[in-house]
C-alpha positions as CSV (number, residue, x, y, z in Angstrom):
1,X,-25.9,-18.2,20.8
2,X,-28.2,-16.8,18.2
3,X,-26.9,-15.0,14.8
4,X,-28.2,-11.9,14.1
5,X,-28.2,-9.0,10.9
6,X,-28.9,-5.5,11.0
7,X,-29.9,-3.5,7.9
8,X,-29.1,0.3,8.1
9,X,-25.6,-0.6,9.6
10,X,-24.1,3.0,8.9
11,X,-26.7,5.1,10.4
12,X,-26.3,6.4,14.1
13,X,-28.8,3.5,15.7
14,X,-26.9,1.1,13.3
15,X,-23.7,2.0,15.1
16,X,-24.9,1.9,18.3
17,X,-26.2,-1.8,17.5
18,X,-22.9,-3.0,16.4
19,X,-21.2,-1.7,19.5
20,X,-23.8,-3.4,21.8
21,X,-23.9,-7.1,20.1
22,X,-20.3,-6.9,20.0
23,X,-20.4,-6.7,23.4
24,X,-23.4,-9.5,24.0
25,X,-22.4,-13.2,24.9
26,X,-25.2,-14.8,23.6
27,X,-25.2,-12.9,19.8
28,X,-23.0,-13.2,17.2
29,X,-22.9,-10.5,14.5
30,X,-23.2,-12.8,10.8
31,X,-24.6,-10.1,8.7
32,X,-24.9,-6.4,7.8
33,X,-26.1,-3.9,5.2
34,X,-26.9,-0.5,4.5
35,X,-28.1,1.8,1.7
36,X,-24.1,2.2,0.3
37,X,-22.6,3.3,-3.5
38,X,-20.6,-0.2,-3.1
39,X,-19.7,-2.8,-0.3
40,X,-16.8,-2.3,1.7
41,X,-15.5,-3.3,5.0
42,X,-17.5,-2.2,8.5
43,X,-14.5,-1.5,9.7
44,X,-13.3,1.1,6.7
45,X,-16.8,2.7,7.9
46,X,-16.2,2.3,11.8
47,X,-12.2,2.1,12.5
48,X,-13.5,1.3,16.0
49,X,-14.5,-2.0,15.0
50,X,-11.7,-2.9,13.7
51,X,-9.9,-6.8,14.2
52,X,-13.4,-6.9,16.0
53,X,-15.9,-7.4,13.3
54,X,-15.0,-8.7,9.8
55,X,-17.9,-8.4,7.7
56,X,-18.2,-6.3,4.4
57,X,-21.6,-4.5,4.6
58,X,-23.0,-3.9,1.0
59,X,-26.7,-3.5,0.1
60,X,-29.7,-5.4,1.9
61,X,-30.3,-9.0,0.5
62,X,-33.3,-10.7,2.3
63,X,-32.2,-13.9,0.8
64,X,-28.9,-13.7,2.3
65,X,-29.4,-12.1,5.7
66,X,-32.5,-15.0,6.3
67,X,-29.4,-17.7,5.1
68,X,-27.0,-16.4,7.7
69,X,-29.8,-14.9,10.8
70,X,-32.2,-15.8,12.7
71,X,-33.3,-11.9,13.8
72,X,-32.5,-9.1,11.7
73,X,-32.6,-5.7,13.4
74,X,-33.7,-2.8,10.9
75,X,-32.4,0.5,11.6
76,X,-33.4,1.9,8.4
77,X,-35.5,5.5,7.8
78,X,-38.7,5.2,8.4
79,X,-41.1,4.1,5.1
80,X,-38.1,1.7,4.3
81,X,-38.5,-1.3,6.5
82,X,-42.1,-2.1,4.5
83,X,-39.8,-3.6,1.7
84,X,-38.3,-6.0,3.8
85,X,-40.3,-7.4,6.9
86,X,-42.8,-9.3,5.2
87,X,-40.2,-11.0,3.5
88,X,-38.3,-11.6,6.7
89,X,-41.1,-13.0,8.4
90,X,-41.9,-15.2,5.2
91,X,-38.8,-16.7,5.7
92,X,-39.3,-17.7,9.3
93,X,-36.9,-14.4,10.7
94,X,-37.9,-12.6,13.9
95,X,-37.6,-8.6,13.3
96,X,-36.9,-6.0,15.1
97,X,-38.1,-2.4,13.5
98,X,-36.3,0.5,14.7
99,X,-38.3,2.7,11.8
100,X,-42.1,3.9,12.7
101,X,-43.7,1.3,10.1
102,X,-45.3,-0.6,12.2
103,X,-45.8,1.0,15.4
104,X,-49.2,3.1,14.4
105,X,-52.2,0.8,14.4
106,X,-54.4,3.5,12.2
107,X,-53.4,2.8,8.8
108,X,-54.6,6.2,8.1
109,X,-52.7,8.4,10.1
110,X,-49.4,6.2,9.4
111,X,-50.7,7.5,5.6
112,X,-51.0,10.7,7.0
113,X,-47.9,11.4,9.3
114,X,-45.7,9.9,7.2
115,X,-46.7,11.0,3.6
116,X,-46.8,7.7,2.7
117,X,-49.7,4.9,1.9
118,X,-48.3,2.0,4.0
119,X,-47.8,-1.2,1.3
120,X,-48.3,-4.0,4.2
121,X,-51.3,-3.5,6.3
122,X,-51.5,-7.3,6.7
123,X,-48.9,-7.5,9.4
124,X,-49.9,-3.9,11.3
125,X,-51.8,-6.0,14.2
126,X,-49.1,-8.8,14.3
127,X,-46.4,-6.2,15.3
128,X,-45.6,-6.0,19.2
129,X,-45.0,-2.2,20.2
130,X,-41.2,-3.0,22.0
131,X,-41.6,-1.0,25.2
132,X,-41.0,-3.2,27.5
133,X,-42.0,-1.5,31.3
134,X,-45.7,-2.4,29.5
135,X,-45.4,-5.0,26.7
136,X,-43.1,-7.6,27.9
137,X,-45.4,-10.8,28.1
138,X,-46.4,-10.1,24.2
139,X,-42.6,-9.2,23.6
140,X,-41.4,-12.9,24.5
141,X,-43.8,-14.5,22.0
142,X,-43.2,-11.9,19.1
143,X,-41.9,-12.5,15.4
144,X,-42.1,-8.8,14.9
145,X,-41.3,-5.8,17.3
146,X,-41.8,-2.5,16.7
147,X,-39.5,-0.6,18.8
148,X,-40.6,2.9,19.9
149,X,-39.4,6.1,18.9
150,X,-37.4,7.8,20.9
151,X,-39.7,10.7,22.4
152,X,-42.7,8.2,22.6
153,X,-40.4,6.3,24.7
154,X,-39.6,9.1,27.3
155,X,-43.4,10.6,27.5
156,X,-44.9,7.2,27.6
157,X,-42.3,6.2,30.5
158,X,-43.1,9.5,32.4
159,X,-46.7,9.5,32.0
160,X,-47.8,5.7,32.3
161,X,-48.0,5.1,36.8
162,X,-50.4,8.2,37.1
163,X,-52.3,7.6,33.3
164,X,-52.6,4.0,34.4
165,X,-54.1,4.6,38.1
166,X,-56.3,7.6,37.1
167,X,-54.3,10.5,39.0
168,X,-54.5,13.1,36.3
169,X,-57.0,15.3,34.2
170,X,-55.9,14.1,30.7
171,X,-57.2,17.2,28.6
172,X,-54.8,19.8,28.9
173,X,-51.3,17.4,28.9
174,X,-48.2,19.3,27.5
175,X,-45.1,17.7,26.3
176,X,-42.1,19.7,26.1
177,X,-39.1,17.7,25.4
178,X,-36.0,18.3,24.2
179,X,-32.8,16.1,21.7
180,X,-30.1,16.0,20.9
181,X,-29.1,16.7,17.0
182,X,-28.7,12.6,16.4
183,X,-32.0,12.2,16.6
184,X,-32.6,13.6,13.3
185,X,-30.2,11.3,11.7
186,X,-26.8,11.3,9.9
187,X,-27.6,13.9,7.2
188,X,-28.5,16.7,9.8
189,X,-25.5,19.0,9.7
190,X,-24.9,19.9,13.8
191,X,-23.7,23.1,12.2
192,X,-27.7,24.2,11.6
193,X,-27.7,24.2,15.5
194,X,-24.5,25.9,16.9
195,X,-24.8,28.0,19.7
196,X,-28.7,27.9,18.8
197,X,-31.9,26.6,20.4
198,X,-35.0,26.1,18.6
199,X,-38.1,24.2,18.2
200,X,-39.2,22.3,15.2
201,X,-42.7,20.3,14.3
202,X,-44.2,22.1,16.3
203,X,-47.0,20.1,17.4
204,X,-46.7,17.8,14.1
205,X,-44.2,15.8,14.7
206,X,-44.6,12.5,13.5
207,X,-44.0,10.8,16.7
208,X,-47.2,12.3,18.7
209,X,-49.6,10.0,17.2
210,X,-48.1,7.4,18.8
211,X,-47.6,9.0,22.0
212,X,-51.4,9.6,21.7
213,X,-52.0,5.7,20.9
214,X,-50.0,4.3,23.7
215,X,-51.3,6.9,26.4
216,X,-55.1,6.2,24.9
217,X,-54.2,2.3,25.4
218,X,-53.4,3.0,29.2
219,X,-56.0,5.5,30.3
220,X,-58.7,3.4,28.1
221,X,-59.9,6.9,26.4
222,X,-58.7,8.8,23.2
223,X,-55.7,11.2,24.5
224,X,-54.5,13.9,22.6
225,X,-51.5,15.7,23.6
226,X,-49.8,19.4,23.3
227,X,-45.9,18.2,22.1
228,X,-43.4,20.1,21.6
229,X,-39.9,18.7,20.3
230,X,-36.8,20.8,20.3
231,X,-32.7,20.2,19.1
232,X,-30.1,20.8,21.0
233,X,-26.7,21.9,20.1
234,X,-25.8,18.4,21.6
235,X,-24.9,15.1,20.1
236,X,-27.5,12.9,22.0
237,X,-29.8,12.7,25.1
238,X,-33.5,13.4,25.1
239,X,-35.0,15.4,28.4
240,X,-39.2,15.7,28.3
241,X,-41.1,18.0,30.9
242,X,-44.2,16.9,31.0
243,X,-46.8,19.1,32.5
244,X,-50.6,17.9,33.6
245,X,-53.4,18.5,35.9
246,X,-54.4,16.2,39.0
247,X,-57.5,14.7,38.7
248,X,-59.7,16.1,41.6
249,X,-60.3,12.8,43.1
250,X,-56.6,12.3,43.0
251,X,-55.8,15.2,45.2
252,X,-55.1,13.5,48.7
253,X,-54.2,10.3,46.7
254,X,-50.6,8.2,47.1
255,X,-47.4,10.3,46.9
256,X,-46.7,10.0,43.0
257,X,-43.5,9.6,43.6
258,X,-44.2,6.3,46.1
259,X,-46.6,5.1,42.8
260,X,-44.1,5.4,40.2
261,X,-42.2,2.9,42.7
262,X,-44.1,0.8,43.5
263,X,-45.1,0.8,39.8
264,X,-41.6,0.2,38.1
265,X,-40.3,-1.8,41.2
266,X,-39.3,-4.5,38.6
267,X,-37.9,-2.6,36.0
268,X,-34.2,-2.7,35.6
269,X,-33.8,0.2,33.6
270,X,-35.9,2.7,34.9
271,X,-34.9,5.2,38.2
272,X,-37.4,6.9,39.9
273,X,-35.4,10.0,42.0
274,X,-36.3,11.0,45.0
275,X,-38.5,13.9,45.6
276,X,-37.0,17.2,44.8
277,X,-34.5,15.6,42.7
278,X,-34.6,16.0,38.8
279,X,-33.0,13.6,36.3
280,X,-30.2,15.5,33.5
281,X,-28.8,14.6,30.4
282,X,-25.7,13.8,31.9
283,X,-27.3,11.0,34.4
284,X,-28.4,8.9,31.2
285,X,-26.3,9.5,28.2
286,X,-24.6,6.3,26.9
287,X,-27.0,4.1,29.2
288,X,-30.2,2.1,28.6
289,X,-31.9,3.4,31.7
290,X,-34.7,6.5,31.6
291,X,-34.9,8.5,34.9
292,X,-38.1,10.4,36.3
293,X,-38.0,13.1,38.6
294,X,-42.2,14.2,39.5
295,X,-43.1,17.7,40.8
296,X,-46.6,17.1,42.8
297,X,-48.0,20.1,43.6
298,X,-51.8,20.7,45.4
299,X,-53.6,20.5,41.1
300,X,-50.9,20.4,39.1
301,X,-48.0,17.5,38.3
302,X,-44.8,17.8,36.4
303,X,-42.8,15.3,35.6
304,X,-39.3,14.8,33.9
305,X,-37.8,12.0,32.0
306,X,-34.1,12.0,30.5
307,X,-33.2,9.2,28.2
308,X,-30.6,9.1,25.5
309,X,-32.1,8.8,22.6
310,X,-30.0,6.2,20.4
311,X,-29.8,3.8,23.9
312,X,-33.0,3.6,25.1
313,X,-34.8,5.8,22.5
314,X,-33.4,3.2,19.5
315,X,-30.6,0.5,19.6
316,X,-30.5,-0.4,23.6
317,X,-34.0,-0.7,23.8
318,X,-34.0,-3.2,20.3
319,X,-31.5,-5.3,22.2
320,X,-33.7,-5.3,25.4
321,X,-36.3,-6.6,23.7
322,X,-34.3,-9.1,22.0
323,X,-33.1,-10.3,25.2
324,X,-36.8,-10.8,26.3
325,X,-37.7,-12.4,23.2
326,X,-34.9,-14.9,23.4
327,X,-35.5,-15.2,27.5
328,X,-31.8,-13.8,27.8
329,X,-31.0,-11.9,31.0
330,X,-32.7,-8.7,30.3
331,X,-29.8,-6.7,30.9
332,X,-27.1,-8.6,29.1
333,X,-24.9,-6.6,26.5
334,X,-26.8,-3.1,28.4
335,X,-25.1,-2.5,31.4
């Protein structure tokens, strides 16, 4: 039984985390916080969690949290995590970072991206990027994981059998993908959206820099990609279409669908569909587990991933790799 805190306890991901470690034999809840006027009961927050968590959240206190946790999960907006992780991790704490702050190894384009100078470059290189399908020998030994974003996570996913075997032309990839309205947060009013479609960020959205890291890491060349995010007049669930070019020595390579298989044969929460079948929101939504769908045609691939975004695009996917980093059953407390 470990203790663990969260920091950004009223925020969408925040929720989502209580709900799961509520759930989780081996966790016990001992601390939470968020960015509040004054401290008052979770449960005057959250009714749901009422007679099940009894714990007043109030402001963030390293001091206290590192008294009463040995991890402290930090669902806070992104440049706001800088302020506490290098404390945490003075103290001996393992972190894990929902926020962007340390997932971008160029200090520069963090600086960039984020309109921000980044205050602690010294533990940029110690931080674990938390996908686990690819990280999860360097997640069981980390003191600090930074968990993906949410689109990262679903484009990364889609892309990384083919990007990894050299199946496809990497200079023309396109990354349509669409969310739902949670993913911008608690302060997006779901009114700016009803019965209306749009996109937004339009290939600047702070999240394609590290789609762009990760898919350089697997293919062993700089990648950029075409990404497109849009909102959807829904609560939650992120759908990507990814469209790409075979590589011509590719062409009368393994069925794609056979190599995404064989390639996540271990992974418990990813489904590759059978050919001709296409993954929807519905199939994901309230569930840790991504689902791929591939379209191979004689040049050209497309490829679809659904995830919801506050499971496995945020809070399921921190508690996955706290499971790994605490050699827990990988899918305890997720399924």
């Amino acid at each position: 039984m470990i203790n663990v805190g969260i920091f950004g306890a009223t925020g969408y991901a925040g929720e989502e985390l209580i709900g799961i470690l509520l759930k989780h034999p081996q966790v016990k809840i001992t601390y939470i916080a968020a960015k509040i006027d004054r401290p008052v009961p979770i449960a005057e927050i959250f009714p749901k969690f009422g007679n099940q968590l009894d714990l007043i959240c109030g402001l963030p206190e390293v001091k206290e949290a590192s008294d009463k946790c040995e991890l402290v999960f930090l669902a806070l907006p992104h440049t706001a995590s800088i302020d506490f992780v290098p404390r945490l991790l003075s103290a001996g704490k393992k972190v894990v970072d929902l926020s962007a702050d340390y997932r971008l190894k160029d200090i520069k384009v963090y600086d960039t991206f984020y309109e921000t100078a980044h205050k602690d470059k010294a533990h940029i290189d110690e931080a674990i990027y938390g996908l686990p399908e690819l990280y999860r020998e360097d997640i069981k030994h980390a003191q600090l994981i930074a968990n993906p974003g949410c689109y990262p996570t679903a484009a990364i996913l889609g892309l990384a059998p083919a990007i990894a075997t050299g199946c496809l032309e990497l200079d023309s990839l396109i990354i349509d993908a669409k969310s739902g309205f949670s993913g911008a947060g608690r302060n997006f009013a779901a009114s700016q959206i009803n019965e209306d479609f749009k996109a937004y960020k339009v290939n600047v959205h702070q999240h394609a820099p590290e789609i762009d890291q990760e898919l350089s890491k697997l293919a062993g060349k700089k990648i950029k990609v075409t990404f497109v995010p849009h909102l959807l007049p829904l609560e939650r669930g992120i759908l990507a279409t990814i469209y790409v070019k075979k590589a011509q020595k590719a062409a009368k390579a393994q069925n794609l669908v056979s190599l995404y298989k064989k390639f996540y044969k271990k992974e418990p929460f990813v489904r590759i569909l059978e050919e001709g079948s296409f993954p929807q929101l519905k199939d994901v939504v309230r569930t840790n587990f991504c689902s791929i769908g591939i379209k191979e045609e004689t040049d050209q691939v497309i490829i679809i991933a659904a995830i919801d975004n506050l499971l496995k695009g945020a809070s399921g996917q921190a508690v996955q790799n706290m499971n790994i980093m605490y050699n827990f059953p990988e899918q305890i407390g997720l399924v």
